[in-house]
N, CA, C and O atoms as a Tripos MOL2 file, in Angstrom:
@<TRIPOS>MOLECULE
protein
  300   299    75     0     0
PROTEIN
NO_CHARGES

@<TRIPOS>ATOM
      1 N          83.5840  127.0120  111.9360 N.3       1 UNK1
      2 CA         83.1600  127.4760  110.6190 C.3       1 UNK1
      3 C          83.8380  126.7110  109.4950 C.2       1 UNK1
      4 O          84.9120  126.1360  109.6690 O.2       1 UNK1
      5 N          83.2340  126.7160  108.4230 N.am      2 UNK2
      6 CA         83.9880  126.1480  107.1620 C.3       2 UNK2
      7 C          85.2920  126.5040  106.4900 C.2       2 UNK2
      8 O          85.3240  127.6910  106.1640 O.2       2 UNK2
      9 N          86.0070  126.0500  106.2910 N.am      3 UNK3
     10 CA         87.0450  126.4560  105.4390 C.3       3 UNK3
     11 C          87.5240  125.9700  104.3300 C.2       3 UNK3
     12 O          87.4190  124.7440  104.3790 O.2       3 UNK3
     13 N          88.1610  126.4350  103.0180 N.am      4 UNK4
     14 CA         88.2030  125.9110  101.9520 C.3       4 UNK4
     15 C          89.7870  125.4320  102.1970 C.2       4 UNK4
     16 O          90.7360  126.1190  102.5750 O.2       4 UNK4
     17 N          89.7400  124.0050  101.8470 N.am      5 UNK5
     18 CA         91.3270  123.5570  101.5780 C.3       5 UNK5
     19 C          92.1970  122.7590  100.0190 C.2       5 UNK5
     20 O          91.8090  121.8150   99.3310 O.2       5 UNK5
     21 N          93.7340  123.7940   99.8650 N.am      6 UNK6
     22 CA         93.6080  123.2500   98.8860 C.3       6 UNK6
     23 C          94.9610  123.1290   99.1310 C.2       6 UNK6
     24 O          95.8720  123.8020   99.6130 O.2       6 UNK6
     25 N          94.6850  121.4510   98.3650 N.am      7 UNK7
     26 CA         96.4710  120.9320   98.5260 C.3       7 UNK7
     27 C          97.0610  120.9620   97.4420 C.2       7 UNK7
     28 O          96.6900  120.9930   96.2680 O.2       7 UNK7
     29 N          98.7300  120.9400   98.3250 N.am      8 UNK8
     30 CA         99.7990  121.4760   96.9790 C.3       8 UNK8
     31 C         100.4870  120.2480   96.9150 C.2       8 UNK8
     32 O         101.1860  119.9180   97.8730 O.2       8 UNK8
     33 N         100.3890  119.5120   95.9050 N.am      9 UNK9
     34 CA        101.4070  118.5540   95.5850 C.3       9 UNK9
     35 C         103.2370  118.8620   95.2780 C.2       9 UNK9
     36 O         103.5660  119.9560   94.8180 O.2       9 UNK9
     37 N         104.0100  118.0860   95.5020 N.am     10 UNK10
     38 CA        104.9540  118.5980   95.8520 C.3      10 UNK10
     39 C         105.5610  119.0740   94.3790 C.2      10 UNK10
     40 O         106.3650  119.9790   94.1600 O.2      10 UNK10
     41 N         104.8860  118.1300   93.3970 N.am     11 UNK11
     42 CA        105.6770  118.8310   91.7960 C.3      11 UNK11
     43 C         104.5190  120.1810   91.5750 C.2      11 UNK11
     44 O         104.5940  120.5830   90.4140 O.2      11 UNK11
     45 N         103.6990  120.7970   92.2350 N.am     12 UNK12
     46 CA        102.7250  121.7140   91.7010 C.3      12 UNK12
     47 C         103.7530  123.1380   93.1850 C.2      12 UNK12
     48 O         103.6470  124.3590   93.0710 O.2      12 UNK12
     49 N         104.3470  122.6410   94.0050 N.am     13 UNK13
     50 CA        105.4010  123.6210   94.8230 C.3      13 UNK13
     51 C         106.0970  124.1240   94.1070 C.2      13 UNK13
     52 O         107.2690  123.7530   94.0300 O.2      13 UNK13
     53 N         105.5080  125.3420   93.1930 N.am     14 UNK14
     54 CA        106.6020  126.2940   92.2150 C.3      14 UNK14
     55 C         105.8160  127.6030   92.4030 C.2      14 UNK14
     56 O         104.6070  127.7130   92.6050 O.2      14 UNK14
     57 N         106.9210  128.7650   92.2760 N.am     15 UNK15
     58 CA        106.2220  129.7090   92.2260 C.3      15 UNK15
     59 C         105.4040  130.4810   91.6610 C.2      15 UNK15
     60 O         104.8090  131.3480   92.3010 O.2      15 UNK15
     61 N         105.2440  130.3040   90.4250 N.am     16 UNK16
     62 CA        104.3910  130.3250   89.1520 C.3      16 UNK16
     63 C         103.2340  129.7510   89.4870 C.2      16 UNK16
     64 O         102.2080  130.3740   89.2140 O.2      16 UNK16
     65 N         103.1600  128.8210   89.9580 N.am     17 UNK17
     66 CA        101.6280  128.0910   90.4990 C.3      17 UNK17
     67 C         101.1990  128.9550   91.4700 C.2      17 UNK17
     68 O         100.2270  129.7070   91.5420 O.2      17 UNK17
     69 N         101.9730  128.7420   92.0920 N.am     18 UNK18
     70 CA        101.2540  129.2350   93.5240 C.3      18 UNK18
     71 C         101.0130  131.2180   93.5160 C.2      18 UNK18
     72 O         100.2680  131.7190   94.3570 O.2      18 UNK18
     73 N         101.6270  131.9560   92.6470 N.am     19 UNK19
     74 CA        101.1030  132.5830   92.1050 C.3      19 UNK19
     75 C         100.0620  133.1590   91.3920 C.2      19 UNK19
     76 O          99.4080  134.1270   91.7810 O.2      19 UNK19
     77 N          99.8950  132.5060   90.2510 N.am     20 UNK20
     78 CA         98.6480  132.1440   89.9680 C.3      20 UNK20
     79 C          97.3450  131.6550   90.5640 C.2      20 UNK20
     80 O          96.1720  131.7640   90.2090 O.2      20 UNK20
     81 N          97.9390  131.0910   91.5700 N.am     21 UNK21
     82 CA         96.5390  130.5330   92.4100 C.3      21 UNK21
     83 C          95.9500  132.0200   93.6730 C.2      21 UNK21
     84 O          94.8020  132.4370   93.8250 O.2      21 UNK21
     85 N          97.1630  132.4610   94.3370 N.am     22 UNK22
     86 CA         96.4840  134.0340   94.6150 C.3      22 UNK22
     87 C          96.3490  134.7870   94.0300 C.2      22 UNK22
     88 O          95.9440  135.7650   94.6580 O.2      22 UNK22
     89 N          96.5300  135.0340   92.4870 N.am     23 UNK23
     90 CA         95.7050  136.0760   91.6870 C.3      23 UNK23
     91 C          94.3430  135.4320   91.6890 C.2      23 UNK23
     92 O          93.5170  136.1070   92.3040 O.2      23 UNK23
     93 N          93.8110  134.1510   91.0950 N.am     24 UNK24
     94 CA         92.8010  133.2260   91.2380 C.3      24 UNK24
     95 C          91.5590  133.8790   92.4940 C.2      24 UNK24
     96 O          90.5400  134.5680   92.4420 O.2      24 UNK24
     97 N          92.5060  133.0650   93.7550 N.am     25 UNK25
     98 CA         91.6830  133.4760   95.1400 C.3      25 UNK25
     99 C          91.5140  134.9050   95.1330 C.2      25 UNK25
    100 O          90.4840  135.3700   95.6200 O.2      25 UNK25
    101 N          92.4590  135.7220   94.6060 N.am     26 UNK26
    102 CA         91.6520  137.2070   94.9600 C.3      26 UNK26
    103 C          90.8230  137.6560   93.8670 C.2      26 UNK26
    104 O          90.2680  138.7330   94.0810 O.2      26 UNK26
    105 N          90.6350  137.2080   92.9490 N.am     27 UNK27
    106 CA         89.3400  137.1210   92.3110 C.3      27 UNK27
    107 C          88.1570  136.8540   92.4420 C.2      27 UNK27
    108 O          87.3930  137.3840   91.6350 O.2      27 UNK27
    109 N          87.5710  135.9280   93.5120 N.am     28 UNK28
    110 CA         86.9120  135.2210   94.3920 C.3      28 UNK28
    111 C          86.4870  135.9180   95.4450 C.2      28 UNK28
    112 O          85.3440  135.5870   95.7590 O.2      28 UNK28
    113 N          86.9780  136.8050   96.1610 N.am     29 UNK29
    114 CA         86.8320  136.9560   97.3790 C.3      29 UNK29
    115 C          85.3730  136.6860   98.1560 C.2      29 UNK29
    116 O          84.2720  136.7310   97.6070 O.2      29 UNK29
    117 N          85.5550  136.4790   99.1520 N.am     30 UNK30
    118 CA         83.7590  136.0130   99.9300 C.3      30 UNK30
    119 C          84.5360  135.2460  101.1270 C.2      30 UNK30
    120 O          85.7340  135.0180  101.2930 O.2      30 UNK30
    121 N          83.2030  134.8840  102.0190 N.am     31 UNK31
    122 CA         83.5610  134.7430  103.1700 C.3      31 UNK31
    123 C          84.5480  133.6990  103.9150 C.2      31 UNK31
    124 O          85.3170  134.1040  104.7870 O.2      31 UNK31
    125 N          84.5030  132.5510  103.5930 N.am     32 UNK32
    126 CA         85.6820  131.6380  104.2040 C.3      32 UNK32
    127 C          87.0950  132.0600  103.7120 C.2      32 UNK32
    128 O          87.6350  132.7430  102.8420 O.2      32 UNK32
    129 N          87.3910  131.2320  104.8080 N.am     33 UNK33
    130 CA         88.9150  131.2920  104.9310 C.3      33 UNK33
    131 C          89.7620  130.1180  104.0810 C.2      33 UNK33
    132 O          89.2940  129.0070  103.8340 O.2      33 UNK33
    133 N          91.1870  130.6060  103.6530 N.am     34 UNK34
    134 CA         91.7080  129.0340  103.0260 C.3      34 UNK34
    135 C          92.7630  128.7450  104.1130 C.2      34 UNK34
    136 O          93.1980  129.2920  105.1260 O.2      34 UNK34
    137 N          92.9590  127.6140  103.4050 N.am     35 UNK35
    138 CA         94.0450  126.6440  104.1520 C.3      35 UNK35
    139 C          95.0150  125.9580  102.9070 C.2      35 UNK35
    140 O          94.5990  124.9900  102.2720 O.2      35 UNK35
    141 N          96.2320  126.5200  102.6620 N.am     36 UNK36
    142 CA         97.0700  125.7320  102.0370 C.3      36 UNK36
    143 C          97.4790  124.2240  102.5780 C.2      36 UNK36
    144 O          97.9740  124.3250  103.7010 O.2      36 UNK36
    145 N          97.4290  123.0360  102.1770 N.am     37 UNK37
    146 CA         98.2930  121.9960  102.7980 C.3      37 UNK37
    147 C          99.3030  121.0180  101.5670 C.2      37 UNK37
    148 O          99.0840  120.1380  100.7340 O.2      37 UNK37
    149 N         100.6430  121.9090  102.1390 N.am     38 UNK38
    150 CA        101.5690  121.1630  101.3300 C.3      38 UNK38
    151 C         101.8870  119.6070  102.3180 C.2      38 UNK38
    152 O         102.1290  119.3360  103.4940 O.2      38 UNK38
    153 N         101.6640  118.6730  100.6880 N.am     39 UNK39
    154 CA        101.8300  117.4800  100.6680 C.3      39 UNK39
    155 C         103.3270  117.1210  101.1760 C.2      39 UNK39
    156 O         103.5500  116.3140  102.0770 O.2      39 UNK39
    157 N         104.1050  117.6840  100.6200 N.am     40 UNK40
    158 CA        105.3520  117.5620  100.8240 C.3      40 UNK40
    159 C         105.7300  117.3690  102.2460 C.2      40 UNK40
    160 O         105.8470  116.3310  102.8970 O.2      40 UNK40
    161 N         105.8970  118.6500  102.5850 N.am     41 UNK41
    162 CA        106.1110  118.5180  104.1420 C.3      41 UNK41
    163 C         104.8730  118.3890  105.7510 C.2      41 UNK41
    164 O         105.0600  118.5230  106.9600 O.2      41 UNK41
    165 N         103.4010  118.0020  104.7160 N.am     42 UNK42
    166 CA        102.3120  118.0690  105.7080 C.3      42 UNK42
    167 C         102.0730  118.8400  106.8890 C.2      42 UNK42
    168 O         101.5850  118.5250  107.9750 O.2      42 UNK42
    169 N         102.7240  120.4020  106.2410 N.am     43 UNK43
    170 CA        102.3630  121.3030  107.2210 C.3      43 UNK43
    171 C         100.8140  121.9350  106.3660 C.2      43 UNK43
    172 O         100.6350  121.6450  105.1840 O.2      43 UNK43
    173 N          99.9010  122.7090  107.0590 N.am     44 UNK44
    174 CA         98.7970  123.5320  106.5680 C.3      44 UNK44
    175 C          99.2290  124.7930  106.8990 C.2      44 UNK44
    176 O          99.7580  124.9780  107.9950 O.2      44 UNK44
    177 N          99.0580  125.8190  105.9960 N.am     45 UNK45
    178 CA         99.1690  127.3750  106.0670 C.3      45 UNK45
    179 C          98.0840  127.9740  106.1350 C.2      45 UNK45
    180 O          97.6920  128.2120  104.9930 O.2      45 UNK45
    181 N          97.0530  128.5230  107.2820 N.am     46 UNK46
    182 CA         96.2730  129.6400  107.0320 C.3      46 UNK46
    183 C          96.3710  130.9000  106.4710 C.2      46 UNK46
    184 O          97.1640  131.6850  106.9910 O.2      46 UNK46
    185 N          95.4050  131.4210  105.0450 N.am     47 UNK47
    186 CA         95.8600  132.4090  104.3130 C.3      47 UNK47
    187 C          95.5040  133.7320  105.2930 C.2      47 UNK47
    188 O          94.6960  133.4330  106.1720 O.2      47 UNK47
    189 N          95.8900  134.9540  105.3130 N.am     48 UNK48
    190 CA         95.4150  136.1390  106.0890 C.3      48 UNK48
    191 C          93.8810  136.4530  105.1990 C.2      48 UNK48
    192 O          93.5750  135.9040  104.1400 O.2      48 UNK48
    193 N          93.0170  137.5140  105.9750 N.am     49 UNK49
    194 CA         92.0940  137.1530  105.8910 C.3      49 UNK49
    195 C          91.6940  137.9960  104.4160 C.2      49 UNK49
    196 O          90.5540  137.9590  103.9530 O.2      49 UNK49
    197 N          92.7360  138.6910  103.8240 N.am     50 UNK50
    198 CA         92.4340  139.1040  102.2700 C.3      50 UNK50
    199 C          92.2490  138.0530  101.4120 C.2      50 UNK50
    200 O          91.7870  138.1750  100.2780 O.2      50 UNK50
    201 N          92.6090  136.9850  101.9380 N.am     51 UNK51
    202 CA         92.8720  135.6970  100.7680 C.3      51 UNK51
    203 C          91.2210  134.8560  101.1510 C.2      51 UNK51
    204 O          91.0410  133.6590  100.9270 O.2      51 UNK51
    205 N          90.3550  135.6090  101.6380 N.am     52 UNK52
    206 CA         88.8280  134.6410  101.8140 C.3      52 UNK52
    207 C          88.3510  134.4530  100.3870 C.2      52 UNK52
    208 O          88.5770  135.2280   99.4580 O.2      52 UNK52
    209 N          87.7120  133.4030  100.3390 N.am     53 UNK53
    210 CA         87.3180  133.4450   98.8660 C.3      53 UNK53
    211 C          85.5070  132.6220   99.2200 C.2      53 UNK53
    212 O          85.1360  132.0520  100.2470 O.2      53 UNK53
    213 N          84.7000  132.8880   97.8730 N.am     54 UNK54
    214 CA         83.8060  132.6490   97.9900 C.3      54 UNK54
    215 C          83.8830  131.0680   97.0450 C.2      54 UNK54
    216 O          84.5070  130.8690   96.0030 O.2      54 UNK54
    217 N          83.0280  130.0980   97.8250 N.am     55 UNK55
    218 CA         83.4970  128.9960   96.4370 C.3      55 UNK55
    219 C          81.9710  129.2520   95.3590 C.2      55 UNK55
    220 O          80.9140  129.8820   95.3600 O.2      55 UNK55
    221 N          82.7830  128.2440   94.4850 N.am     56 UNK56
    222 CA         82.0760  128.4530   93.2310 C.3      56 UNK56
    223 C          82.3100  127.0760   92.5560 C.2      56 UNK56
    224 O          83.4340  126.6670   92.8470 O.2      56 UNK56
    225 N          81.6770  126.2850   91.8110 N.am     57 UNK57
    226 CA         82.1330  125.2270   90.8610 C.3      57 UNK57
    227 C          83.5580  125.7900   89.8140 C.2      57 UNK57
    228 O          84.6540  125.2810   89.5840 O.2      57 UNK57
    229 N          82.7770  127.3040   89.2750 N.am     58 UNK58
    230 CA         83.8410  127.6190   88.4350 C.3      58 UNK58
    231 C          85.2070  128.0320   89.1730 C.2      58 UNK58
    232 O          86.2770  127.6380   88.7080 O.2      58 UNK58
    233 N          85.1510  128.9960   90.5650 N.am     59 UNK59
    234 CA         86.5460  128.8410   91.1510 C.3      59 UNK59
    235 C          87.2980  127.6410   91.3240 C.2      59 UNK59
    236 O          88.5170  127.7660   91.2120 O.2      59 UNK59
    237 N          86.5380  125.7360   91.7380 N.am     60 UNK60
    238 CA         86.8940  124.9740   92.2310 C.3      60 UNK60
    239 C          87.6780  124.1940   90.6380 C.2      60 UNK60
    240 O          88.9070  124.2580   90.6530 O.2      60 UNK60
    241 N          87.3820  123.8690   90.0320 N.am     61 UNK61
    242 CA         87.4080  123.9340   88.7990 C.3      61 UNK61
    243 C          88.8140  124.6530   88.3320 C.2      61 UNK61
    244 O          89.7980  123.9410   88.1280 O.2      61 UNK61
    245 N          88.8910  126.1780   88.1560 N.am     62 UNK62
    246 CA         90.1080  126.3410   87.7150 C.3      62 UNK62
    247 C          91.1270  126.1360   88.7560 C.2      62 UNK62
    248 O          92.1860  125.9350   88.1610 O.2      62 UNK62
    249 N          91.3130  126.0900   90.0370 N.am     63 UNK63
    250 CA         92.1020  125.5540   91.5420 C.3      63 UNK63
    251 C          92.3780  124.0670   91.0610 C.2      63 UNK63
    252 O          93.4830  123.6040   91.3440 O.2      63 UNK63
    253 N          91.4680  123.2610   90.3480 N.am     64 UNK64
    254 CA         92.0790  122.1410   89.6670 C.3      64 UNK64
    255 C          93.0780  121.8460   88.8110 C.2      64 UNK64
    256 O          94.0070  121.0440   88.9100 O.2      64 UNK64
    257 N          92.6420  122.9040   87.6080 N.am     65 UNK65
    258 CA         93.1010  123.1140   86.7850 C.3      65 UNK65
    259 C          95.0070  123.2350   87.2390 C.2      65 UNK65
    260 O          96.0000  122.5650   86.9590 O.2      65 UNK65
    261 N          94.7110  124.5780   88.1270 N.am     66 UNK66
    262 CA         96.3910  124.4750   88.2450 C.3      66 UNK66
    263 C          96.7750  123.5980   89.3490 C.2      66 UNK66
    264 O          97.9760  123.3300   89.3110 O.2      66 UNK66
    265 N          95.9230  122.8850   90.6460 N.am     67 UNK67
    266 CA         96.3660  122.1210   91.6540 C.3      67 UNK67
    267 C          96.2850  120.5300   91.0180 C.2      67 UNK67
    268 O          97.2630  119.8290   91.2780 O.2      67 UNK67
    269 N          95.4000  120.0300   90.3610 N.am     68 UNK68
    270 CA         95.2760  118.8710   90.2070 C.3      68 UNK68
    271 C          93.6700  117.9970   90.6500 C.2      68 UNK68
    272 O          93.1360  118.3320   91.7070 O.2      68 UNK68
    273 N          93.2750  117.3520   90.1330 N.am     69 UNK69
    274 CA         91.6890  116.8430   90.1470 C.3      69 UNK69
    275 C          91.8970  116.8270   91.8050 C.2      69 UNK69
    276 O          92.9880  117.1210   92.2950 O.2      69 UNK69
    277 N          90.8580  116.4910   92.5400 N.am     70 UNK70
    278 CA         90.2060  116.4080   94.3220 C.3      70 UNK70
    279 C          91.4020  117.3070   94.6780 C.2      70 UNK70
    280 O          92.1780  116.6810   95.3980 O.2      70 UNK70
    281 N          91.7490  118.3510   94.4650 N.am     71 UNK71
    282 CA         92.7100  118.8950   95.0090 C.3      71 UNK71
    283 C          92.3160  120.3030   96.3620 C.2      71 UNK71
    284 O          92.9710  120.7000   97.3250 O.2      71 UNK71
    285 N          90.8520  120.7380   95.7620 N.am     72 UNK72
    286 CA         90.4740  121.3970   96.8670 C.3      72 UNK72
    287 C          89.2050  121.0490   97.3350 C.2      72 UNK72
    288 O          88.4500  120.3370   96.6740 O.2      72 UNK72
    289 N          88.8330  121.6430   98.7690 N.am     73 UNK73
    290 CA         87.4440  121.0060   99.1600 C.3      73 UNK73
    291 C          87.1840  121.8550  100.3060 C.2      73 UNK73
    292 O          88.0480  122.4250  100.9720 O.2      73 UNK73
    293 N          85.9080  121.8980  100.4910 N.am     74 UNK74
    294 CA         85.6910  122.8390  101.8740 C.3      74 UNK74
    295 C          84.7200  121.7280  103.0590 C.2      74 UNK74
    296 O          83.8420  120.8930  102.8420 O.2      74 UNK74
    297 N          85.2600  122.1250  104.1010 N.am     75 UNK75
    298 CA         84.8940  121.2110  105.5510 C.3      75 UNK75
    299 C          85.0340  122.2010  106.7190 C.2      75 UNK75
    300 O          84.8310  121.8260  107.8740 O.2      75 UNK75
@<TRIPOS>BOND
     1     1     2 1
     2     2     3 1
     3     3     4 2
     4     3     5 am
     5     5     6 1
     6     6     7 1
     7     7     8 2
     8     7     9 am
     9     9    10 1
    10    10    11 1
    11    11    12 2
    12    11    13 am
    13    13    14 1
    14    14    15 1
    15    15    16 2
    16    15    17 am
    17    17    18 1
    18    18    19 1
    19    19    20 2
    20    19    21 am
    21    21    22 1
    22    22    23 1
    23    23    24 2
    24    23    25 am
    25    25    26 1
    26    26    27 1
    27    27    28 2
    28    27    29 am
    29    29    30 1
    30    30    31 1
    31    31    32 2
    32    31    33 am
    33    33    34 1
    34    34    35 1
    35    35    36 2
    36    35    37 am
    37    37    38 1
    38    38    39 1
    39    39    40 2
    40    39    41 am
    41    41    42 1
    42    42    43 1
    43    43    44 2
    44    43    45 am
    45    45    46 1
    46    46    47 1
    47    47    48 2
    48    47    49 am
    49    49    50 1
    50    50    51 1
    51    51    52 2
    52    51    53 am
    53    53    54 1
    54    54    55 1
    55    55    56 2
    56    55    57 am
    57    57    58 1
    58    58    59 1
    59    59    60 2
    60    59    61 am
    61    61    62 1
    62    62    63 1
    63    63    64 2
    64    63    65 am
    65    65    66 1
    66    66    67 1
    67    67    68 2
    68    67    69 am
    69    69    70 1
    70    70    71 1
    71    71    72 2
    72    71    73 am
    73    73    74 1
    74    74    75 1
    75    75    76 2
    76    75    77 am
    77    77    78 1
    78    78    79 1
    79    79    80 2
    80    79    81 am
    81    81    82 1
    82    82    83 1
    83    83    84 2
    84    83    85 am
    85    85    86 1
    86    86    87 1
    87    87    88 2
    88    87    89 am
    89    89    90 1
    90    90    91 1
    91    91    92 2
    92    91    93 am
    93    93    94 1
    94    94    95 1
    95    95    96 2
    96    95    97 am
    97    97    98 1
    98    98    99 1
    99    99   100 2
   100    99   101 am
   101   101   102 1
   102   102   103 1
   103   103   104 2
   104   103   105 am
   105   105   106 1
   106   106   107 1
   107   107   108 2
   108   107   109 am
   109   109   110 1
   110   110   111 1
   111   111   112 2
   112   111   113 am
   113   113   114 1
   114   114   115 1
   115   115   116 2
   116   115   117 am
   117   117   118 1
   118   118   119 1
   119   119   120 2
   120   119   121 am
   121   121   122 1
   122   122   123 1
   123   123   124 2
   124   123   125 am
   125   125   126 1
   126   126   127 1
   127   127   128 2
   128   127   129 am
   129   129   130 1
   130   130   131 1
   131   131   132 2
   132   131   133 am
   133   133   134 1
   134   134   135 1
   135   135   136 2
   136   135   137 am
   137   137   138 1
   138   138   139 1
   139   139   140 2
   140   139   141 am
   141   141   142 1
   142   142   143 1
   143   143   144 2
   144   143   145 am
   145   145   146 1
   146   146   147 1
   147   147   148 2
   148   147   149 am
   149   149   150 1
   150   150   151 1
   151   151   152 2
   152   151   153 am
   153   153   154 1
   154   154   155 1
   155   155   156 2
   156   155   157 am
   157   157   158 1
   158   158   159 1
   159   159   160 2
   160   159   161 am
   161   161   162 1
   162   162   163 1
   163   163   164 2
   164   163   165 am
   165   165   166 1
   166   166   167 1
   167   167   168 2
   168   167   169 am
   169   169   170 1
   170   170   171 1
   171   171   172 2
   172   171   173 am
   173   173   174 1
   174   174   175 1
   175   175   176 2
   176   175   177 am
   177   177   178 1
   178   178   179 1
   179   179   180 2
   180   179   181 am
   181   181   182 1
   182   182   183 1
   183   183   184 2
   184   183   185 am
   185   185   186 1
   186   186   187 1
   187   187   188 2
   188   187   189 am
   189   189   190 1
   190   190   191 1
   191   191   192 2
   192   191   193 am
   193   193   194 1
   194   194   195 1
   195   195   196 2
   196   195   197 am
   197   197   198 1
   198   198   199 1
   199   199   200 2
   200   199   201 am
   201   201   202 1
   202   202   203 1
   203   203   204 2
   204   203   205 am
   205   205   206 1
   206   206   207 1
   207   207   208 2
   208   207   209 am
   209   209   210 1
   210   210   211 1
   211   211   212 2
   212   211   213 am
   213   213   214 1
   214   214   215 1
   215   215   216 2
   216   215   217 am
   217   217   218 1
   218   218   219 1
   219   219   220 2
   220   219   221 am
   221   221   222 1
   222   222   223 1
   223   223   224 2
   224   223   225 am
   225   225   226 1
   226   226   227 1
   227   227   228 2
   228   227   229 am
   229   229   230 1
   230   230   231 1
   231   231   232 2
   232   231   233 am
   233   233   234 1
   234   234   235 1
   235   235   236 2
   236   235   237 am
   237   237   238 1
   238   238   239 1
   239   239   240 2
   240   239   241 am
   241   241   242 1
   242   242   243 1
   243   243   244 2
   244   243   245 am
   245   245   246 1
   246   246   247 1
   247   247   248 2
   248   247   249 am
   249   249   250 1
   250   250   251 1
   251   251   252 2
   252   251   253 am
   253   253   254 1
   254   254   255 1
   255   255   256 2
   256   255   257 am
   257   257   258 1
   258   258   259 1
   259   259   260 2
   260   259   261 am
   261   261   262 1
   262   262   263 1
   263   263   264 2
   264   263   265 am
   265   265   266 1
   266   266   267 1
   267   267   268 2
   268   267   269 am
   269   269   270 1
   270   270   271 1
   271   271   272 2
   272   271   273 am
   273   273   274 1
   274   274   275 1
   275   275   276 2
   276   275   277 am
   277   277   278 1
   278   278   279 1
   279   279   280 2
   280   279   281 am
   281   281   282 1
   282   282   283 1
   283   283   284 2
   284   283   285 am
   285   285   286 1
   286   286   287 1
   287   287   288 2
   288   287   289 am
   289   289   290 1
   290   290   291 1
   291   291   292 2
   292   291   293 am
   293   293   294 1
   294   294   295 1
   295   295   296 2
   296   295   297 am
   297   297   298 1
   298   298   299 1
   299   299   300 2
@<TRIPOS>SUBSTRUCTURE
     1 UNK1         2 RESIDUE 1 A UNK
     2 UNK2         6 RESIDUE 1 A UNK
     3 UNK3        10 RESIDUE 1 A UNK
     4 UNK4        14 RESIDUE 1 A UNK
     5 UNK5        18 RESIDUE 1 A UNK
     6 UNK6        22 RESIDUE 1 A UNK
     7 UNK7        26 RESIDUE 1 A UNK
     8 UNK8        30 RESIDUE 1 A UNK
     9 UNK9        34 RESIDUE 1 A UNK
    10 UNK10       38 RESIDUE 1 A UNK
    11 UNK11       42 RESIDUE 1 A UNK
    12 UNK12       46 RESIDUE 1 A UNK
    13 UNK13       50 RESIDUE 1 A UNK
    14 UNK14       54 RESIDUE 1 A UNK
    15 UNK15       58 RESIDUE 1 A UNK
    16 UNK16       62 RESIDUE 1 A UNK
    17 UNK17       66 RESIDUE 1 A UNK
    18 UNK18       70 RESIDUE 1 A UNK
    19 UNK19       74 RESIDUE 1 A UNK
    20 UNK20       78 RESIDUE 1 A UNK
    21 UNK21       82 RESIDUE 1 A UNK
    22 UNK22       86 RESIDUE 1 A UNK
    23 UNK23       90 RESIDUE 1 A UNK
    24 UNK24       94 RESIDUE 1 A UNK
    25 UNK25       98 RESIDUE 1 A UNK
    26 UNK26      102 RESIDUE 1 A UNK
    27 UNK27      106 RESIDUE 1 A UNK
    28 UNK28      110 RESIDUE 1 A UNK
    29 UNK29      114 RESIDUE 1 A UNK
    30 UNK30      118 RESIDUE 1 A UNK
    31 UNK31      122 RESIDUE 1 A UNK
    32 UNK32      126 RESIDUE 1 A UNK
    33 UNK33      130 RESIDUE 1 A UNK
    34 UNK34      134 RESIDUE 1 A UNK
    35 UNK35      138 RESIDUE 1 A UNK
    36 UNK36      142 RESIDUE 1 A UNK
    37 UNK37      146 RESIDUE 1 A UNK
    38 UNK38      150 RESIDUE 1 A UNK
    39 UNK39      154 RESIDUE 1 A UNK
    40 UNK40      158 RESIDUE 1 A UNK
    41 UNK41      162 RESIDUE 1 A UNK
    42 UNK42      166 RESIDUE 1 A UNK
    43 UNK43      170 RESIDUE 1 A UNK
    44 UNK44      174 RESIDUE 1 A UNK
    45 UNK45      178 RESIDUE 1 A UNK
    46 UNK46      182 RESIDUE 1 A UNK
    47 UNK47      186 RESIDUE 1 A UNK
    48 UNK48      190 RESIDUE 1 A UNK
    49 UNK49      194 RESIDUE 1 A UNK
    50 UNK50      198 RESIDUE 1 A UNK
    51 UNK51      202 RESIDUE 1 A UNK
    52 UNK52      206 RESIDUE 1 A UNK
    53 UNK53      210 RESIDUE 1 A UNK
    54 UNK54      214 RESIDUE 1 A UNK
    55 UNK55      218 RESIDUE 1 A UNK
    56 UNK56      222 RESIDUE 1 A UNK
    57 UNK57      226 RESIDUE 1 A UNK
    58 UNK58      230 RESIDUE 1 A UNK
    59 UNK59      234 RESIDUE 1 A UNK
    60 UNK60      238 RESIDUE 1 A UNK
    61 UNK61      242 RESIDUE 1 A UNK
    62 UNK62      246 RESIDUE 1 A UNK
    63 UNK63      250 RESIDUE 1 A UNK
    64 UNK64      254 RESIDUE 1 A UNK
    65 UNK65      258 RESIDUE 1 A UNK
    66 UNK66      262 RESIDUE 1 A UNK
    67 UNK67      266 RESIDUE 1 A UNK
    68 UNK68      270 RESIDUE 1 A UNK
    69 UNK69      274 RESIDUE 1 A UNK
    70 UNK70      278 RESIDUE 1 A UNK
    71 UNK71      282 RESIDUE 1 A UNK
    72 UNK72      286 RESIDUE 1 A UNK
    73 UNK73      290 RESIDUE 1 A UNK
    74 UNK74      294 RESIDUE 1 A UNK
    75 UNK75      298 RESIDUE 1 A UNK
């Protein structure tokens, strides 16, 4: 199945971001699953399954906003 992935650059690894980005995703909610992948240490985190989100231009868009341009994508 598809999943949405969105990477964390290692200066965007703060908690304030990454905060913001699950208030974000639970705004969203819908069927896929995410996948965090910090750049830093190139591990991927699967979110539990409250964190599904539905995509949207406008969800992908503000996930930019605080991750950075091509920062998320679903495959």
């Amino acid at each position: 199945g598809q999943r949405v992935y969105m990477r964390i650059s290692p200066q965007r690894e703060q908690p304030a971001v990454l905060e913001s980005l699950k208030r974000l995703i639970a705004g969203h909610g819908g069927p896929l699953p995410v996948v965090l992948y910090y750049e830093r240490t190139q591990k991927s985190l699967g979110l539990s399954d409250q964190y599904k989100v539905k995509p949207s231009p406008e969800l992908f868009a503000r996930i930019e906003e605080l991750l950075g341009k091509e920062s998320v994508k679903v495959k």
